[in-house]
N, C-alpha and C positions, 0 to 999 in steps of 0.2 A: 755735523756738530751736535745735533738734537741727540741722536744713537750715544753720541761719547760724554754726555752731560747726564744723560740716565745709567751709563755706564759710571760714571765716578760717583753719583749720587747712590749707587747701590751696591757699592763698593765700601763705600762711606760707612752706608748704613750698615753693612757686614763687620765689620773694623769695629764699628760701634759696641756693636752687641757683641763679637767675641771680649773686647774690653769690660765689657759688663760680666760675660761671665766670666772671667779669669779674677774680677776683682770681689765678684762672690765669694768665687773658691778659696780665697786667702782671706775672708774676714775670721774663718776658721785656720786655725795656725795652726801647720803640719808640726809637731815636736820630736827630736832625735832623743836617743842617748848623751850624744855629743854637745847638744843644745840646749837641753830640757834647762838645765839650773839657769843658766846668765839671760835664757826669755823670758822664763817664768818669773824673774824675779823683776826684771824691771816692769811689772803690772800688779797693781794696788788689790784688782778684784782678778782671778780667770778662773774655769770653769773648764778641767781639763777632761775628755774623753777617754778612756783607753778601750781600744775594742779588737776586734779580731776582723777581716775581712771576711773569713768563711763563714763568720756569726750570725745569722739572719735575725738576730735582736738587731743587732749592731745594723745592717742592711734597712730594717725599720726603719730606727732611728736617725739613721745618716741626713736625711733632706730636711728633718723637724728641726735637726742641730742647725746645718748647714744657713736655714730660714730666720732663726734665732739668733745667731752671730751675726746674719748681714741686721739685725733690726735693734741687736745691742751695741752696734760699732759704736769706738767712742767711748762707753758707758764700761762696760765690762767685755773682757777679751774670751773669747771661748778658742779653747785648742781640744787637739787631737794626737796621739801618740798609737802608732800602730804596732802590737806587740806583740806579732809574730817577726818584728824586724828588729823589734825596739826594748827586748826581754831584757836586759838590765832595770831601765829606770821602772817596768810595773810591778818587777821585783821588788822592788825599792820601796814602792807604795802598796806592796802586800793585795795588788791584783790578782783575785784568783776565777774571776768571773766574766764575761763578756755582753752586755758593755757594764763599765765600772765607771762612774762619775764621780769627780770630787772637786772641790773650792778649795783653790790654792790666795794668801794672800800674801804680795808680794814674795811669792816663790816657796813659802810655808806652806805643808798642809792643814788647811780649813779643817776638813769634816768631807763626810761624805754630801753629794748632793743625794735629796731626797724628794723633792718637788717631782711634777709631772713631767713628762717625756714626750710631750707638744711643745714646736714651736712657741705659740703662745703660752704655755704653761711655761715654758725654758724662759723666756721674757719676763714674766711675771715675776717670776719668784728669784732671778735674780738682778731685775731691778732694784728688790728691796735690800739684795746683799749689799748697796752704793751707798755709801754715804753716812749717816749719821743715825744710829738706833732711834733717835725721835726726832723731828725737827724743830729750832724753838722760834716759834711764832708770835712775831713782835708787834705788828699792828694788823686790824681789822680788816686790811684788804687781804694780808699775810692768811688767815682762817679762813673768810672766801675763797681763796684759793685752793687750801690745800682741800677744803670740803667738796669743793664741786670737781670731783674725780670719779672713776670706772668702779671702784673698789670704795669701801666703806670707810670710815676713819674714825682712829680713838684718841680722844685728844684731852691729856691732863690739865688741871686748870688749878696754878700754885697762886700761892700771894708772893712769892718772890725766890731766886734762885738758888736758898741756901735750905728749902721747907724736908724737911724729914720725908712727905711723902712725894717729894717728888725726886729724890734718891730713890724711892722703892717704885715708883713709876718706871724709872731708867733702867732700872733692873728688869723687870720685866718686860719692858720694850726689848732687850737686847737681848730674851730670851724668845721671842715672840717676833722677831721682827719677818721673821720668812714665812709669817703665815699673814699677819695683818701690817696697815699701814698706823704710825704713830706720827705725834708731835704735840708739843708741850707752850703752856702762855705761862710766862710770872706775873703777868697781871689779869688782875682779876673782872678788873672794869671790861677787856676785851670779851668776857663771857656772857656779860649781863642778860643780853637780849636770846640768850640759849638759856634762861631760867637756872642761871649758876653765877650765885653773889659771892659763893665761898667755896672753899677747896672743893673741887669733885672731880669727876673723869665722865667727857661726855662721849658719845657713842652716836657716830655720823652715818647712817645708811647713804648708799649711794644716791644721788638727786635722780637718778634713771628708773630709781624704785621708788620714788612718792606716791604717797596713794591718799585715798582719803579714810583708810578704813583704820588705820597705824599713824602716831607719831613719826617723823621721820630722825628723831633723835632721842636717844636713849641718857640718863643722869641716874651715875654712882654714885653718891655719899659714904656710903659706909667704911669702916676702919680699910683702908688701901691697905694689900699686901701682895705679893705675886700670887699667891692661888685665889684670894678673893677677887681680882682682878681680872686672872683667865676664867673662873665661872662667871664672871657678869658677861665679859665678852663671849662668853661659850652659850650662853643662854638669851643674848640678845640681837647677836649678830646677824641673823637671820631674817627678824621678825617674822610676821605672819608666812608669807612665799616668795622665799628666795629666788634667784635662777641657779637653777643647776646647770654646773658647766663638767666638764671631761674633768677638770682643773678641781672641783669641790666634792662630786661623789660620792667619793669614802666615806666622804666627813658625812655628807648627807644621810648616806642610806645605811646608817647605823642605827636607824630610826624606822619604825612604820610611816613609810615617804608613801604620797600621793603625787604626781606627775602628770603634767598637762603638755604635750608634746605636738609643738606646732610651728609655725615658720616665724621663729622668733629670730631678732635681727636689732640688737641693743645698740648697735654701731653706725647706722643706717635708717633706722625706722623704728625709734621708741615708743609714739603715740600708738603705730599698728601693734607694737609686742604688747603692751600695757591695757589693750584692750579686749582680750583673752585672761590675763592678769587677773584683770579686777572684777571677772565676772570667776575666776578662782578664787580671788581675796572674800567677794561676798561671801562663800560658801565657808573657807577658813574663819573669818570671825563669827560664823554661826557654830561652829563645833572644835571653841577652845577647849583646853583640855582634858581633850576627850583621845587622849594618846593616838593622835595623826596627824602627820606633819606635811606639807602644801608644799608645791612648786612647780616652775615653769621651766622648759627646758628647751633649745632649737633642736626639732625631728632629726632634721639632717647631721645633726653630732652622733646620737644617736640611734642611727638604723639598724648597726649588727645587734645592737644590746635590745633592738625592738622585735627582731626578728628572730635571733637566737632563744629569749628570753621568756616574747612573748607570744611569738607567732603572728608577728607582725607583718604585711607587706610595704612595700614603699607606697601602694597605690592608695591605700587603706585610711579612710578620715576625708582625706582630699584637702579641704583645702582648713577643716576644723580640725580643733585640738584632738590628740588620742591619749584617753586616760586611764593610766595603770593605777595599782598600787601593788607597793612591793615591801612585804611586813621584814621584820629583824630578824624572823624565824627562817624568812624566806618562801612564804609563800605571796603569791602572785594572784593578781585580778587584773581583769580589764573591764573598761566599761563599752558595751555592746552598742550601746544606744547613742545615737549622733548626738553633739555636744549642741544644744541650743540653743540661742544666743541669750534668752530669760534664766537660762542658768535650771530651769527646772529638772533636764535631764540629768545633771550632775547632783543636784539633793534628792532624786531619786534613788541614784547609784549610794550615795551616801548613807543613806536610811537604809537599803538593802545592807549594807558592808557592816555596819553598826549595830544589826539585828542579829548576823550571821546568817543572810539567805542567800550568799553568792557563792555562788561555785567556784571553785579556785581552777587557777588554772596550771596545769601540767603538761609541759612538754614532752610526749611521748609517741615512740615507735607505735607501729600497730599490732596491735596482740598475736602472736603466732595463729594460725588455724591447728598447728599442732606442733606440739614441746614434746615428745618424746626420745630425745637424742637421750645421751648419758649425760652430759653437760647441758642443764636447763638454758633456755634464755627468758632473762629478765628485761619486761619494760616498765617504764614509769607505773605505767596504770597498773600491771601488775605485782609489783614491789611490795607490797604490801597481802599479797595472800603468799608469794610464793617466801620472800628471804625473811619477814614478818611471823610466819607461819610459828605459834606458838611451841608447837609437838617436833620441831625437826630444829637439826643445827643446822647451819648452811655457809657454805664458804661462798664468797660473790668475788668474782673478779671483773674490775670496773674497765674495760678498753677502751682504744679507738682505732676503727677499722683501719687506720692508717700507719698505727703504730709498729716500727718492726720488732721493739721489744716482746709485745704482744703475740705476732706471730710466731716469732720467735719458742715463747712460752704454751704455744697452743699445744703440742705434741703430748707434752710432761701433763699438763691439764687437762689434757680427754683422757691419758693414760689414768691419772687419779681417778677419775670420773669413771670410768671403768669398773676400776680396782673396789669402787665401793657401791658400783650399780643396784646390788642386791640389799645393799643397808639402808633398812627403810628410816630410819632415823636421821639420817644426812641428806645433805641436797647439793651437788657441785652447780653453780652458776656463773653466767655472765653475764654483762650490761654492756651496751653500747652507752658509755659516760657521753659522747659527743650530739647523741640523739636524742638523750632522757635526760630530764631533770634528774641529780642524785638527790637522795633525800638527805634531810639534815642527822648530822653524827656521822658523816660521812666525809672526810677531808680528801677530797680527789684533785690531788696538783700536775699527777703526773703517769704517764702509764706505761705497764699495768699497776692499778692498786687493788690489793685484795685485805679484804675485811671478811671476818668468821665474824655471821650473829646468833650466838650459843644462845640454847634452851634457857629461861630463866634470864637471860639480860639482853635483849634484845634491842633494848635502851640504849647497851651499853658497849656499839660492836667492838670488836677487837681488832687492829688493823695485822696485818701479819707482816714479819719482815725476815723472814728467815727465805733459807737458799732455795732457788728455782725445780728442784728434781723430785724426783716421785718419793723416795724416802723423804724429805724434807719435811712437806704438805703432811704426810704420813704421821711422822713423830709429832709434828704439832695439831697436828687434830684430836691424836691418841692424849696428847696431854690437854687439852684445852675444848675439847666436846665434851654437851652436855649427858651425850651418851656413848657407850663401848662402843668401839668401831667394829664392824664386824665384813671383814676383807671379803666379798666373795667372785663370785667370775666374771669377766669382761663380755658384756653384750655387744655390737656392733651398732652402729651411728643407723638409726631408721632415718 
């Protein structure tokens, strides 16, 4: 009896769990041809996928989606339409990519989606798709609430529901709502105790980033419009150091960003994040505007982008912050020296960066012992005497050792390489892009890229885009070198 009691109990529990996962799988909603119109329409918000199976974006993105659907059930509906099966309807929707995201409402196309490609990112940003461009908050418990949230809050403050600028409020909430969160009071008594008697728009940092070094709330006054509105929130939003998430990024490091990278945990263990924090915030309010911008980020989001970037290991720091910086230009620092808890190691590093006595850091191959093929190779460290080199034109093609267009192209490219051995005025090269830093003036998205840096603009390479063959390279060097080509015999590869 005991034997068949553990047998139906783990049977049970089998049953269980495959009903969980079967009720996963459909919080994402397979779409047809046949289907797509009369489901998608009966839902207010959805957030349709269209991808390819063979697509390894798509293979990515499959479990972030998948994770986001079960945790928006309810709220907004996320589907899927597979369009190697289903080539009508991404026809239809002028899919020409994989994966292609778009918001559909009530069966209309939205727009495209454009947020992040994280589960959590996917949640986020279309939470804010639900509901109402602002929210209008009627009494006092109404603002507590919506204030003590994950995310920060901008919240208009009218003397009544008919005020001119709270028409241009709504406007710009509904232009702005997929980045921030809104909502609006027509009374003005409800604001008093946020130091706003009269019209304004106040500006809520999250309560998980109180500090004592910053206000936790920011006040607009001046003439409301849509662009004076996104520069106040564009300028305020952040305060002194943010947390950088996967989710913010972009936005962040469009800036000379400083980054403190440690086992931060906003979800879980605030007081432990906030205490690394504020030993960042002292040093941020000692060097306002002095063009560097602070913040805090969890290591573990970011390890490829530590390690990639900065020559980071996972073991590296232990159990203290590890601090970069990473300027607009794109050059790189780290700080060598263990993060202290007096914070003095970090105004050392400081004062070094603000002097210019830090060495930057460059991610690079190790210098050949010897370059004499017909086709140079370029590393990082050496990029700068060889495709640099003021007296020679240089054609650099950017690879990765993985790529088969690359091998591909390698034949036609020693053959060039070759063909002009003897011209001392030219330099055929190549880079391992996956190994080195590219330098900047350099757009490398995809491979191979090749860039000519001609005599006299060197500033200003030239990317090439013309056909793969030896004539090709040929005619366009003869037109766009800074000096005559002068063709001479084929050495063989030392």
């Amino acid at each position: 009896m005991a034997a068949a009691a553990r047998l139906l109990r783990a049977v049970s529990l089998l049953l269980s769990c495959l009903s969980a996962a079967v009720s996963s799988r459909r919080d994402a909603l397979e779409l047809r041809d046949t289907d797509f119109d009369y489901l998608a329409a009966e839902h207010e918000t959805m957030l349709v996928k269209f991808y390819a199976p063979w697509c390894g974006h798509c293979k990515k993105l499959a479990p972030e989606f998948e994770k986001a659907a079960t945790r928006l059930k309810g709220s907004v509906q996320l589907a899927k339409v597979d369009c190697t099966a289903h080539s009508e309807t991404c026809a239809r929707f002028g899919v020409s990519g994989y994966p292609t995201l778009k918001i559909f409402r009530y069966g209309k196309d939205s727009g495209p989606y454009d947020g992040p490609r994280t589960a959590e990112g996917i949640y986020q940003y279309m939470r804010k798709q639900t509901g109402p461009d602002s929210v209008h908050l009627k009494t006092r418990d109404d603002l507590r609430s919506f204030i003590n949230n994950y995310e920060a809050s901008i919240i208009g403050v009218f003397s009544g529901a008919h005020s001119p600028g709270l028409a241009e409020f709504l406007k710009a909430a509904g232009l702005l709502r997929e980045q921030f969160r809104f909502a609006h009071i027509t009374d003005l008594q409800l604001a008093e105790e946020h130091g706003c008697s009269s019209e304004c728009v106040l500006l809520f940092r999250p309560p998980r980033l109180a500090n004592m070094f910053e206000d936790g709330v920011e006040v607009f006054r001046d003439h409301l419009t849509i662009s004076s509105l996104r520069r106040f929130i564009r300028d305020h939003i952040y305060g002194l150091c943010p947390h950088m998430t996967l989710e913010n990024r972009d936005r962040l490091q469009v800036r000379d960003l400083l980054t403190a990278f440690y086992d931060l945990d906003y979800h879980h263990n605030v007081r432990g994040s906030n205490y690394w924090r504020n030993r960042v915030m002292k040093a941020a309010s000692k060097h306002t505007g002095r063009g560097l911008m602070f913040s805090v980020a969890n290591k573990k989001d970011f390890l490829s982008e530590l390690e990639s970037d900065f020559g980071v290991g996972t073991s590296d720091g232990g159990d203290l912050p590890l601090v970069t910086i990473r300027t607009k230009l794109g050059y790189k620092y780290t700080m060598r020296e263990e993060f202290t808890r007096d914070g003095k190691s970090l105004e050392r590093f400081l004062e070094d960066y603000f002097a210019g006595r830090l060495k930057r850091y460059v991610k690079s191959e190790p210098v050949p012992e010897q370059n004499t093929a017909a086709v140079k190779v370029v590393v990082a460290e050496t990029f700068d005497d060889i495709v640099n080199n003021p007296d020679k034109d240089v054609l650099i093609q950017f690879y990765s050792p993985s790529c088969p267009h690359c091998k591909k192209l390698e034949p036609a490219y020693r053959e060039l390489a070759h063909t002009l051995y003897t011209d001392q005025n030219i330099v055929i090269a190549k880079m391992n892009a996956v190994d080195n830093d590219v330098p900047l003036g350099y757009d490398v998205q995809g491979y191979p890229t090749i860039y000519l840096a001609p005599v006299g603009r060197k500033d200003e390479p030239m990317r090439y885009e013309g056909g793969r063959e030896l004539q090709d390279f040929l005619r366009f060097l003869k037109r766009e070198a800074g000096h005559g080509l002068v063709d001479g015999g084929a050495k063989d590869e030392l």
